[in-house]
C-alpha positions as CSV (number, residue, x, y, z in Angstrom):
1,X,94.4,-78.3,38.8
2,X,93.5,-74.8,38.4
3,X,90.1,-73.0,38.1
4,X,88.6,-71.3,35.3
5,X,85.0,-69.3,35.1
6,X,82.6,-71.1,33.4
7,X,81.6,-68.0,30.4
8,X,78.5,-66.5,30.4
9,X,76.5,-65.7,27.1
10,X,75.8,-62.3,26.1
11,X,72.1,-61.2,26.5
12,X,71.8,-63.6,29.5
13,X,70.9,-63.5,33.2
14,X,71.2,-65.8,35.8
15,X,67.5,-66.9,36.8
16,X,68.2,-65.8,40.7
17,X,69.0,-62.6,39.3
18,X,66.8,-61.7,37.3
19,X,64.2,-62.8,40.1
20,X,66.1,-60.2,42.6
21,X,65.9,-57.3,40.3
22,X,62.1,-58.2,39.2
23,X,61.0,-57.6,42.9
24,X,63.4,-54.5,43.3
25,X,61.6,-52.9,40.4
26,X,58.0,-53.8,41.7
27,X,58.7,-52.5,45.0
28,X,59.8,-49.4,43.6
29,X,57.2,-49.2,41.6
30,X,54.6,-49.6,44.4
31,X,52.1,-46.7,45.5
32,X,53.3,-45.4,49.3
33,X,51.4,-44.3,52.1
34,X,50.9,-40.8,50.3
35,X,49.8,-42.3,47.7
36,X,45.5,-42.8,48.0
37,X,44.6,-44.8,45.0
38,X,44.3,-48.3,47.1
39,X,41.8,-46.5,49.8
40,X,38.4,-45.3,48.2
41,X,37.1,-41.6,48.9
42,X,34.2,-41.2,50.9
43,X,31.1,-40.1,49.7
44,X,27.5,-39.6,51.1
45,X,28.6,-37.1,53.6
46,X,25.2,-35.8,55.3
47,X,23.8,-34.2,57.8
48,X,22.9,-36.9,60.7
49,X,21.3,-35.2,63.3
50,X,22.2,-32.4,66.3
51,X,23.0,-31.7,69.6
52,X,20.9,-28.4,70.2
53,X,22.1,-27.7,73.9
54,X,25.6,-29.3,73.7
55,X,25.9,-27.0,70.7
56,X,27.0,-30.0,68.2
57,X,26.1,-31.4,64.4
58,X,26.4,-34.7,63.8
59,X,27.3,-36.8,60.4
60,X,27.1,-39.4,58.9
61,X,28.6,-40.8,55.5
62,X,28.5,-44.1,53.5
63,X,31.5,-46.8,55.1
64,X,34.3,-47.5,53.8
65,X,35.0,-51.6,54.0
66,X,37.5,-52.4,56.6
67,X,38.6,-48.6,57.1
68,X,38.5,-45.8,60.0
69,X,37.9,-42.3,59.3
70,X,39.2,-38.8,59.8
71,X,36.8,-36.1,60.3
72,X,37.3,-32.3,60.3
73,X,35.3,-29.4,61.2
74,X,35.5,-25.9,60.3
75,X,33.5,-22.4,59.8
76,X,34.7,-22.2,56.1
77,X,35.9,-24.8,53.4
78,X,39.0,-22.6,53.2
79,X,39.4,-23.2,57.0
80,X,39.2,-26.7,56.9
81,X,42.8,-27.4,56.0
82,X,43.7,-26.2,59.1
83,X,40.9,-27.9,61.4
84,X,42.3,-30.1,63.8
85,X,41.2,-33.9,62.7
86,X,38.9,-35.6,64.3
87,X,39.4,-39.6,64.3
88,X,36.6,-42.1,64.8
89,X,35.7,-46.1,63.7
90,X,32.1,-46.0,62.9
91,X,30.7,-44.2,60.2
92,X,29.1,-41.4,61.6
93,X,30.7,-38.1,64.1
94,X,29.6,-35.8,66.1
95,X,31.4,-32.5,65.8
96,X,32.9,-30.8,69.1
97,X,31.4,-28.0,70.4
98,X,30.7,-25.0,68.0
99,X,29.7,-22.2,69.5
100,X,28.0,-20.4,67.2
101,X,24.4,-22.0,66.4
102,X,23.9,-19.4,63.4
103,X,26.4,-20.1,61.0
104,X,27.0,-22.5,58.1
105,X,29.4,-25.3,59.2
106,X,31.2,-27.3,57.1
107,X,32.5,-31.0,57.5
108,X,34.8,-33.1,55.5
109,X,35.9,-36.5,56.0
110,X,38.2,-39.1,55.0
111,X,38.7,-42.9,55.1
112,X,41.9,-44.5,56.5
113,X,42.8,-48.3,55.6
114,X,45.4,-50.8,56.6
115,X,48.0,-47.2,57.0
116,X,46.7,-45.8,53.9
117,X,44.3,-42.8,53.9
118,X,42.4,-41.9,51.2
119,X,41.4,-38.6,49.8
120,X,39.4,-35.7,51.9
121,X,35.4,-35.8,50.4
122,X,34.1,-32.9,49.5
123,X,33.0,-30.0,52.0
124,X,29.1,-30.8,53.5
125,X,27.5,-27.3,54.4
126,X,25.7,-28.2,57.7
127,X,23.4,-25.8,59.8
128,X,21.7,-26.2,63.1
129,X,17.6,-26.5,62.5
130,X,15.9,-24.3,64.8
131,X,12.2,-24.9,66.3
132,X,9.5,-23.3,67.9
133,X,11.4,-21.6,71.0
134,X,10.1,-23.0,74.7
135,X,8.7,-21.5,77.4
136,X,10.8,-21.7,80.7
137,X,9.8,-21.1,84.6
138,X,11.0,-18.5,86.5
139,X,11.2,-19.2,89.9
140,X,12.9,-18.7,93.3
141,X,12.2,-20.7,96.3
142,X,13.2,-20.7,99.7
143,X,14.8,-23.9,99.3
144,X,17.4,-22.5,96.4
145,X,18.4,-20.1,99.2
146,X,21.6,-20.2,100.7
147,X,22.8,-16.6,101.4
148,X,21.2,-14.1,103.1
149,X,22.8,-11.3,100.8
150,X,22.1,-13.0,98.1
151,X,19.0,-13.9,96.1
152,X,19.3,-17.7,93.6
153,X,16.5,-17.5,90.7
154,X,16.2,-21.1,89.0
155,X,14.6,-22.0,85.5
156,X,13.1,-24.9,83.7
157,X,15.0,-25.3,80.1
158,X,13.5,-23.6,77.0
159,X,13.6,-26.0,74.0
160,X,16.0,-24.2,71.3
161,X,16.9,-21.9,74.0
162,X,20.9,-20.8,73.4
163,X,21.3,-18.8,76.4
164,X,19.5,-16.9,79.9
165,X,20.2,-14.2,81.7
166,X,18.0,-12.3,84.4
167,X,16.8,-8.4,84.1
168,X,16.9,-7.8,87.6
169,X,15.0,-4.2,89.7
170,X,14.3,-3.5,93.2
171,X,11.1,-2.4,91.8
172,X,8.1,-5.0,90.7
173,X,7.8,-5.1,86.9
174,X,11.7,-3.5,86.8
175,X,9.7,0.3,87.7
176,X,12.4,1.8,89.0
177,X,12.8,5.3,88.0
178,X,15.7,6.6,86.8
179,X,17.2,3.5,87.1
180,X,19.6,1.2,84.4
181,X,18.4,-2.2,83.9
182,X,20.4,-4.5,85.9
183,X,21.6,-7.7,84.0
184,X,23.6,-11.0,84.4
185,X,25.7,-11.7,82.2
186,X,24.3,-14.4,79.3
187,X,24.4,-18.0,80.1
188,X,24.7,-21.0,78.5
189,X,21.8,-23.2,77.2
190,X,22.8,-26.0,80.0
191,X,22.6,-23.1,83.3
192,X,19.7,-23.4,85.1
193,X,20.2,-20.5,87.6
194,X,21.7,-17.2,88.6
195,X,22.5,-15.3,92.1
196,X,21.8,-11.7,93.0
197,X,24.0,-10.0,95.3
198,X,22.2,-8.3,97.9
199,X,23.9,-5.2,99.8
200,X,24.5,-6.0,103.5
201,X,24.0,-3.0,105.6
202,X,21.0,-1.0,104.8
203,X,22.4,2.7,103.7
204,X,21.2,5.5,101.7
205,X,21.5,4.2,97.5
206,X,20.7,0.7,98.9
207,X,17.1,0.7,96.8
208,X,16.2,-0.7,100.0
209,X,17.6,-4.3,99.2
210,X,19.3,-5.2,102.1
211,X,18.2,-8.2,103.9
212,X,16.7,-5.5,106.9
213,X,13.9,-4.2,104.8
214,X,12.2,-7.4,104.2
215,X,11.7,-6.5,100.5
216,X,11.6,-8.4,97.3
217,X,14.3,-9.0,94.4
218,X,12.2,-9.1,91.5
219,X,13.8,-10.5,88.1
220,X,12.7,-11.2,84.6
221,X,14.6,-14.3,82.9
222,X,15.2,-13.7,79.1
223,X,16.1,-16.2,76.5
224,X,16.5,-16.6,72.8
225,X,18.7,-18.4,70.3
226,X,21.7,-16.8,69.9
227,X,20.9,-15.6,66.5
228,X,18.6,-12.6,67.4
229,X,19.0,-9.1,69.0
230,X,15.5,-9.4,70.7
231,X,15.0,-12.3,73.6
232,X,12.2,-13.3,75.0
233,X,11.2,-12.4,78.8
234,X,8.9,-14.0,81.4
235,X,6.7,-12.1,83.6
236,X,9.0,-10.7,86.7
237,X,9.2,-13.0,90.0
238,X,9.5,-11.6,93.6
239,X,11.9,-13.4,95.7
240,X,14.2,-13.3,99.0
241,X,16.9,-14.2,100.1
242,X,17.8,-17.0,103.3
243,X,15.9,-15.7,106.0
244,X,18.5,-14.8,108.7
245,X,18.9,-16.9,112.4
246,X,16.3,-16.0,114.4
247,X,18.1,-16.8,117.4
248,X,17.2,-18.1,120.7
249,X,15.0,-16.6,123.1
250,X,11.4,-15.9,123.9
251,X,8.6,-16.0,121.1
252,X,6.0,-12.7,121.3
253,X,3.0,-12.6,118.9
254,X,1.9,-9.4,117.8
255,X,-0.3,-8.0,115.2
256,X,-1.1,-4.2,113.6
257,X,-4.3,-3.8,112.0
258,X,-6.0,-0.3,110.4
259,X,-9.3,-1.3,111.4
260,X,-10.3,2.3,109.0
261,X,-12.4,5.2,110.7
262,X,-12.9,4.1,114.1
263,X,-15.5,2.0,113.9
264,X,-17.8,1.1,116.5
265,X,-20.2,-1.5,118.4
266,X,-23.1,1.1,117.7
267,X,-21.7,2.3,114.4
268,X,-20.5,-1.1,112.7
269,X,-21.5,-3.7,115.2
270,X,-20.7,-6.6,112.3
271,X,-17.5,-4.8,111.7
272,X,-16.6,-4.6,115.2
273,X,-17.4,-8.4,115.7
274,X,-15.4,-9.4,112.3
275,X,-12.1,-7.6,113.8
276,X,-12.7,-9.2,117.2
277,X,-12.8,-11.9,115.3
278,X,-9.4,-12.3,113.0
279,X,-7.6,-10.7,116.1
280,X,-8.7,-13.6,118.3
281,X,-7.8,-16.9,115.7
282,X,-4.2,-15.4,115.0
283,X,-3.0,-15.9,119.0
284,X,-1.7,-12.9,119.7
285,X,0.0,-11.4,122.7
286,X,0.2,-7.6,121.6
287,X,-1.9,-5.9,119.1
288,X,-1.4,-2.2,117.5
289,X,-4.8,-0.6,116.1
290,X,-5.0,2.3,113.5
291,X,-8.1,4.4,113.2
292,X,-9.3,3.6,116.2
293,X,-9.9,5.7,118.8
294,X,-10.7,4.7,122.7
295,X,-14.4,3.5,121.6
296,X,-13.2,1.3,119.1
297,X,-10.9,-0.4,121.3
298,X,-13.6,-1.0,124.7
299,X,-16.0,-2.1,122.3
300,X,-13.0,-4.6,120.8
301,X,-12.0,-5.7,124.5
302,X,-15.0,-6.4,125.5
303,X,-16.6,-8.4,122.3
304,X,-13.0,-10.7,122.6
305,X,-13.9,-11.1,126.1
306,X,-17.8,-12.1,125.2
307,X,-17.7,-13.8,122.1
308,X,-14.4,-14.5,121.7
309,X,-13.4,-16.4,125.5
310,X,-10.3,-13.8,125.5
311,X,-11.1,-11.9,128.8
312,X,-7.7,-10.7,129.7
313,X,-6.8,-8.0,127.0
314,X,-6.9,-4.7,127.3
315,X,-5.5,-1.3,125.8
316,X,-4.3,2.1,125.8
317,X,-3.8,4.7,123.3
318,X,-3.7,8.3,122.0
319,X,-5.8,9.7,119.3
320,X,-7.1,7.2,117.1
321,X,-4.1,4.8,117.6
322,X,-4.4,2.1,120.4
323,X,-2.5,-0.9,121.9
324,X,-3.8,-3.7,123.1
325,X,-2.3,-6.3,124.9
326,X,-3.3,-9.4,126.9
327,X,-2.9,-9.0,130.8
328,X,-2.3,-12.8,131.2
329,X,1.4,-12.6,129.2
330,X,2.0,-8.4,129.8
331,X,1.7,-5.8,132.0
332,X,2.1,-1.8,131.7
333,X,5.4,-0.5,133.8
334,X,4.3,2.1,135.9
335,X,5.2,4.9,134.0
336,X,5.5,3.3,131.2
337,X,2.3,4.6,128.8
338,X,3.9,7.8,126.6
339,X,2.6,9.4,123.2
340,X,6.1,9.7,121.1
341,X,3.8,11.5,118.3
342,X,2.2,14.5,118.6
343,X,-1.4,16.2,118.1
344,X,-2.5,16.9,114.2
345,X,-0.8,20.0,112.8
346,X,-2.3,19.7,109.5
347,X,1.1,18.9,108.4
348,X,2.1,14.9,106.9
349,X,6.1,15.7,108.2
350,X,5.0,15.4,112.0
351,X,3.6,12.0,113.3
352,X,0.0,11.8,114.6
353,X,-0.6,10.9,117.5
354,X,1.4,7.4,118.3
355,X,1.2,6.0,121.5
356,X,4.0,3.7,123.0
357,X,3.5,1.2,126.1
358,X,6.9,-0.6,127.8
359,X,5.5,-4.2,128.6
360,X,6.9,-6.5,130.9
361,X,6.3,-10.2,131.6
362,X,3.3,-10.5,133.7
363,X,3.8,-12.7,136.9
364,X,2.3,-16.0,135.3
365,X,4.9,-15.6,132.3
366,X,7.7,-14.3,134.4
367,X,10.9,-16.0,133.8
368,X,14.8,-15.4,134.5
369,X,16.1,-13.0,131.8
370,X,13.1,-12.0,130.2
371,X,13.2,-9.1,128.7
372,X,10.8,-6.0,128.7
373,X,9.4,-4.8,125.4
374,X,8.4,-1.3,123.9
375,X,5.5,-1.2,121.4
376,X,4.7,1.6,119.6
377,X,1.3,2.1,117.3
378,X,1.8,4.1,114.4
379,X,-0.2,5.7,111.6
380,X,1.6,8.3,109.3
381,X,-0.3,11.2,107.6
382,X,-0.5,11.4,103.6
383,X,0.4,15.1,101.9
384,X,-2.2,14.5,99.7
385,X,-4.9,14.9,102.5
386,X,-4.0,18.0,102.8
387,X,-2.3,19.5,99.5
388,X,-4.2,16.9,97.0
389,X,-1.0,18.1,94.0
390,X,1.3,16.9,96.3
391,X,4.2,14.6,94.6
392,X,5.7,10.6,95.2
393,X,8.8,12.8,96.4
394,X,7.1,15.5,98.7
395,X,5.2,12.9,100.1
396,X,7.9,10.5,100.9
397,X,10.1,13.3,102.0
398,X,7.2,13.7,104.5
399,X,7.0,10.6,105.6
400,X,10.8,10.1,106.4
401,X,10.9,13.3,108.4
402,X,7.6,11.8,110.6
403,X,9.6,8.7,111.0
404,X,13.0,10.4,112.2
405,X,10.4,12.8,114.6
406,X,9.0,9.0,116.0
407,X,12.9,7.8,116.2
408,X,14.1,10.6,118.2
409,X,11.0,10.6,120.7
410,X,11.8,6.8,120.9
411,X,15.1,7.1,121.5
412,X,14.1,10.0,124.3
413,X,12.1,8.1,126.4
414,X,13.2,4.4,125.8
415,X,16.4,5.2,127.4
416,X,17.7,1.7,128.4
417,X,16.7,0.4,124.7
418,X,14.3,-2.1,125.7
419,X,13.7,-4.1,122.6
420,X,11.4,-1.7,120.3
421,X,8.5,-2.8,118.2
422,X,6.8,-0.3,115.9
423,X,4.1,-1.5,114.2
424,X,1.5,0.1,112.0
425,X,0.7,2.4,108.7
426,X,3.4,3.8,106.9
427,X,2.7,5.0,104.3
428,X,4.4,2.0,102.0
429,X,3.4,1.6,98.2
430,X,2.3,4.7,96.5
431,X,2.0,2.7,92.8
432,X,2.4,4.6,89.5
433,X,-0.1,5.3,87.3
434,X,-0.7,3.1,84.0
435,X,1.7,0.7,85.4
436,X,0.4,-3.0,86.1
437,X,-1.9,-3.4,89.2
438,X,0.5,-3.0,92.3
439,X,3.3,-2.5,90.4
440,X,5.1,0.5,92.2
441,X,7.2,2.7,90.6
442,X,10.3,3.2,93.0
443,X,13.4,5.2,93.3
444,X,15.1,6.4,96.1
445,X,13.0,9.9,95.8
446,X,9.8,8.5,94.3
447,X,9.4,5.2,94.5
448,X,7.2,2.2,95.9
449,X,8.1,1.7,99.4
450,X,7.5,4.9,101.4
451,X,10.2,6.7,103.4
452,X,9.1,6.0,106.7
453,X,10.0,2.4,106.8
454,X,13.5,2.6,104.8
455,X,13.9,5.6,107.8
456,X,13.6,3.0,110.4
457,X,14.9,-0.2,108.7
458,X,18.4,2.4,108.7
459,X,17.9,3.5,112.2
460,X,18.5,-0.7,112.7
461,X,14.7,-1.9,112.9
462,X,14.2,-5.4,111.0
463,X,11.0,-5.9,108.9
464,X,8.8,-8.8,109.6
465,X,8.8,-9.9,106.4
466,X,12.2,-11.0,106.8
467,X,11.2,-13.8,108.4
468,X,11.9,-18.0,108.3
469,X,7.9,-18.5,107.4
470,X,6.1,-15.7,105.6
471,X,2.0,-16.3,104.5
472,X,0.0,-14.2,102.0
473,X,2.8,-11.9,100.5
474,X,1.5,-12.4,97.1
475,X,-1.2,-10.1,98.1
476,X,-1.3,-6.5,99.2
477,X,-1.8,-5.6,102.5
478,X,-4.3,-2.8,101.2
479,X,-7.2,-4.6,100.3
480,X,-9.6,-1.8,99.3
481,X,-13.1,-3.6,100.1
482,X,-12.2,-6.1,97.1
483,X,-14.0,-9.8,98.4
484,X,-11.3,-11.6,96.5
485,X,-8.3,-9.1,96.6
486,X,-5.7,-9.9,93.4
487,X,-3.0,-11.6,93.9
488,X,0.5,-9.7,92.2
489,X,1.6,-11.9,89.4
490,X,5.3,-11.4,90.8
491,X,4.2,-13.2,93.6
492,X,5.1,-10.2,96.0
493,X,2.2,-7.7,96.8
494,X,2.4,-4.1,97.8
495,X,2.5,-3.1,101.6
496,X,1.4,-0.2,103.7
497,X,1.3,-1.7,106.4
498,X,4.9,-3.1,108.5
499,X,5.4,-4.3,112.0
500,X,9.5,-4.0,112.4
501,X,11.7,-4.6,115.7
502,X,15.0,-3.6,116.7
503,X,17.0,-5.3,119.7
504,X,15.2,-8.1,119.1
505,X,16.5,-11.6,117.3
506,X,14.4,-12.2,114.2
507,X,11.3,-13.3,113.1
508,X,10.6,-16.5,112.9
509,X,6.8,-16.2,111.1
510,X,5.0,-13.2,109.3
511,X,1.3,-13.0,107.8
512,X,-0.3,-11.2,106.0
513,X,-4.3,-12.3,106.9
514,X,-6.0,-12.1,103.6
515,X,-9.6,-12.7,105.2
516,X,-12.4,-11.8,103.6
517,X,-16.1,-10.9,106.1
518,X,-19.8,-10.3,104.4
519,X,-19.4,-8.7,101.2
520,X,-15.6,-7.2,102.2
521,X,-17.8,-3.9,102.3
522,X,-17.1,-0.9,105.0
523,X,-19.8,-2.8,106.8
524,X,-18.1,-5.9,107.4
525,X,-14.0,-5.6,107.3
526,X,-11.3,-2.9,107.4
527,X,-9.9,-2.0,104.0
528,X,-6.7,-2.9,105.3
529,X,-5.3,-6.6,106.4
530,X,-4.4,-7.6,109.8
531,X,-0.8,-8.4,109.7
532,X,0.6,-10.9,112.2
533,X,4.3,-11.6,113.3
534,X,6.1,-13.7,115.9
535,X,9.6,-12.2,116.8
536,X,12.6,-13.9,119.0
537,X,13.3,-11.6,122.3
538,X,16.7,-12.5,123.6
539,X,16.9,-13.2,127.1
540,X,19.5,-11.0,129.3
């Protein structure tokens, strides 16, 4: 029996086929991937917010049912075709970091759903909104320190601050002649502080920063918004760096104090008893007078021993410079008493009189390895005294060549270099005029800190100041007769007045007494500050 195909009529399709073609044609007729008109555009693309310090915008737009978005960010709606896309689930982004707080951004975003992504919505303009700019804190203390040639300054944040840097002088208020303004470079909003280097070895060009002088770093912290030329500025801040190792050894007291004209117990007997006085709380082993000559000094022996209970000091001195010393810790070496100045010459380029006593551990003290030490009172002269149209740079120029005179006579007759302290007047902060009160106005011929203690600091002396603890810097050591003397708004007052040490270890406390007797008058106090000082003498 053989097989024949059943006909088929013409204009007719199987019903399986024409089911298989049917969904052939509606898959091909089926919108692809590419193709956006299944996934809605999004629209009410605003500005949601910022991030001011983390230098972001932030968006938000109305959602898309079911969908995740695509956002992009860019500095131009031309650029945003090339803007890498940013993708996130919620309705709302936050951009990644701009950089540039002053421009017009511009944001786009798109809605993607079940694989298929809608259209880009249109370009949003966003700026950042800028308020009232903060204030910030300068500041610098001791426990940001962690270098000793280097100063760290620390701030508080500025609200709508973009960026800080410091303005940096040797010089209070940034008075240094001749001299560039020292910057760091800017910083971002987020920084919070910035280091100084600080030269090592003191040397010639130094502007007398080197941990050895004792001296400030003072800095001014500006700030703005990134979309000005002119920042703002705090006031200037004095600060210094880690105090170095004092060492180990024995712990002297001393002091130096201008008690100003020689006064007396018949002259100034409230004056006399006000000095005795100070000297006698600060518990001292060694003190170095100024303008005072050999009455001053009995009468100041002998009202410590009366009214004071401190009956073993006594002195010794040379023109109107003295040391006293107490006999109960020190005694003279035979021999030992020398005058490393010389007699007025009318001339501010030779020391005055400056005498020099080599102490050595009375028998109550004594001790294996304990050293002797030299002390040396000294007052330096002022050209003006004597040529009142004298200028900053003949005066310092004087006062370094008095110094080198003291150095060599020092070196001359302290042959085995007994650990040296010099202590006294000289000749520090000459000011500037129409400058702020105690501002100085400094360079390395002119400046704020007189030559004959830069002269010794780089002959190897250490300054007091230096030291671990240090009391009453914000205040001159000058205090002119003023009952409540000012105090510097850097925080770091002038000086005149320095007790500084070489062959010693360091200094483990320095004061400057700001004590104020009667009515601060002539009558009742020096017009200069006792300064007190406890120093580390190595033992042999």
């Amino acid at each position: 029996m053989s097989y024949r195909p059943r006909p088929v009529a013409a204009g007719t399709v199987p019903g399986v086929l024409v089911a298989v073609l049917l969904g052939l044609l509606a898959a091909v007729g089926a919108p692809g991937p590419a193709q956006a008109a299944r996934t809605p555009t999004v629209t009410g693309l605003a500005a949601a917010g910022q991030d001011w310090a983390g230098t972001r915008l932030k968006v938000r737009w109305k959602a898309v049912p079911g969908a995740t978005y695509q956002v992009r960010w860019a500095r131009s709606q031309a650029a945003l075709s090339k803007a890498t896309v940013q993708r996130v689930t919620t309705r709302a982004a936050t951009s990644p970091t701009l950089g540039n707080r002053c421009v017009t951004w511009y944001a786009q975003v798109r809605a993607v759903r079940q694989g298929t992504v809608g259209a880009w919505s249109r370009p949003r303009g966003l700026r950042f909104t800028l308020g009232p700019l903060g204030t910030p804190r300068l500041a610098a203390p001791s426990s940001a320190q962690v270098s000793e040639q280097a100063v760290r300054f620390t701030w508080t944040a500025a609200r709508y601050a973009a960026r800080y840097r410091l303005d940096w002088s040797a010089a209070a208020h940034g008075q240094w002649a001749d001299f560039s303004h020292n910057y760091t470079r800017w910083q971002a909003s987020g920084d919070r502080s910035a280091t100084i280097p600080l030269p090592a070895t003191p040397a010639a060009g130094d502007r007398f920063l080197a941990p050895a002088y004792g001296n400030a770093v003072f800095a001014q912290l500006q700030y703005d918004t990134g979309c000005t030329s002119k920042a703002r500025r705090t006031q200037y801040v004095g600060a210094f760096p880690r105090p170095r190792d004092p060492g180990t050894g024995d712990l002297v007291s001393v002091g130096s104090y201008n008690v100003e004209l020689s006064p007396t117990t018949s002259s100034r007997p409230r004056k006399i008893a006000n000095i005795a006085d100070n000297i006698a709380r600060r518990g001292l082993d060694v003190v170095a007078l100024q303008e005072a000559r050999e009455q001053t000094a009995k009468d100041l022996v002998r009202r410590l021993a009366d009214a004071e209970g401190q009956k073993d000091w006594t002195q010794w001195g040379v023109g109107a410079q003295r040391v006293l010393w107490r006999t109960g810790a020190w005694r003279a070496v035979l021999g030992g008493k020398v005058d490393v100045g010389r007699a007025s010459d009318k001339s501010a380029a030779t020391p005055l009189p400056a005498p020099a006593v080599r102490l050595t551990p009375a028998l109550g003290a004594w001790a294996p390895g304990r050293q002797d030490i030299f002390v040396v009172s000294v007052h330096l002269e002022d050209r003006r005294r004597f040529d009142a149209g004298a200028t900053v740079k003949e005066r310092k120029r004087d006062a370094h060549l008095a110094a080198s005179a003291l150095l060599d006579r020092i070196a001359a007759v302290n042959r085995g270099g007994v650990p040296t302290l010099v202590l006294g007047d000289l000749k520090g902060n000459f000011g500037g005029g129409g400058l702020p009160a105690g501002a100085g106005y400094c360079d390395e011929n002119a400046g704020c800190v007189g030559e004959g203690q830069p002269t010794f600091v780089r002959a190897g002396f250490w300054d007091a100041q230096s030291a671990v603890t240090k009391v009453g810097v914000e205040y001159g050591t000058l205090n002119k007769h003023v009952a409540r003397p000012p105090r510097s708004v850097t925080g770091v007052g002038g000086r005149t007045d320095y007790i500084l040490a070489r062959g010693t270890g360091g200094f483990t406390f320095y004061r400057n007494v700001v004590a104020t007797y009667g009515d601060a008058s002539a009558i009742h106090q020096p017009d200069h500050n006792l300064l007190v000082a406890r120093v580390v003498v190595p033992r042999r």
